[in-house]
N, C-alpha and C positions, 0 to 999 in steps of 0.2 A: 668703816674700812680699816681693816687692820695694814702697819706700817710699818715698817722696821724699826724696832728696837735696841737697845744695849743689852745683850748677851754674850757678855764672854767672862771667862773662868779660869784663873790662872791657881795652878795646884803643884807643889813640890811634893814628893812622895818616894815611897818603894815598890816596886811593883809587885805586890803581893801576892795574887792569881794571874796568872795568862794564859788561857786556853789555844787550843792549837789553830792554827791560818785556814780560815775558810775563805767558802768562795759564795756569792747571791748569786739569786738564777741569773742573773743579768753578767757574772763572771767580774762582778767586783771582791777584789780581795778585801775581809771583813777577819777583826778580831775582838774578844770579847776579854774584860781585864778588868783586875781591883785594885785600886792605888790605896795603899796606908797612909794617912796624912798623921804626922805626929806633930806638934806645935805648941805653942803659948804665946793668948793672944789676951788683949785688952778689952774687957767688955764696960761699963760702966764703972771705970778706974779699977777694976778688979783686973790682975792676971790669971786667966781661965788655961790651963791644962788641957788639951785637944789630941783627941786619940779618935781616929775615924776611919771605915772602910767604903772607899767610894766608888760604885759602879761607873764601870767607862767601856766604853767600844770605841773600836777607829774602824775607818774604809780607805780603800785606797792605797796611797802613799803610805800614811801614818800608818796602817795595819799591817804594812811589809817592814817599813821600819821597828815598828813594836816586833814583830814576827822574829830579828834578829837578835831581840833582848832576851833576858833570861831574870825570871824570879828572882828579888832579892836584888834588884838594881836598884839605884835611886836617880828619881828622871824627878823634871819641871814639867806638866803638862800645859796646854791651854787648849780651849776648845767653848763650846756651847754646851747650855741642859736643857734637854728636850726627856718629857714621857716615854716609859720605856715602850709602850704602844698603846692603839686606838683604847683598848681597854685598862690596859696596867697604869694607872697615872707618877710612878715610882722614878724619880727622876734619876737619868742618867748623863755623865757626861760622855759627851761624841767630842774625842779627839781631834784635832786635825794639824797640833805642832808638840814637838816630840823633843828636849833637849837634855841629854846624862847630866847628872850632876856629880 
């Protein structure tokens, strides 16, 4: 039986791509987005240099709120990572808290 888990994802970034405000057949507002993570982080007493482009979507709330941003902002996301679908196993992250930084 599978049971719920700890997935959650917490990312500062820029908002690098954001595609324009869709809608699913169902008339959920849906948006499709790349967060820039830039950083320096601690791996094995080493400081690692982190430069990364991360796939994300939001529904809903988060996709109207995202909707009124603009390229080139710098937000905190959190959310979950789920397969980008049945087939693509490419993880994405699904938005669902949104704050400017």
């Amino acid at each position: 039986m599978i049971g719920l888990s700890s997935n959650r994802c917490v990312v500062d970034g820029e908002l690098f791509e954001l595609d324009d405000l869709r809608y699913t057949p169902a008339g959920i507002p849906r948006i499709s987005l790349k967060i820039r993570h830039v950083s320096t982080q601690q791996e094995a007493g080493i400081s690692r240099q982190l430069k990364c482009d991360i796939p994300a979507v939001a529904l809903g709330e988060a996709a109207q709120q995202l909707s009124r941003l603009q390229a080139g902002q710098q937000v905190q996301v959190e959310g979950f990572l789920a397969q980008r679908s049945l087939r693509i196993v490419q993880l994405v992250l699904h938005i669902d808290n949104i704050k400017l930084k």
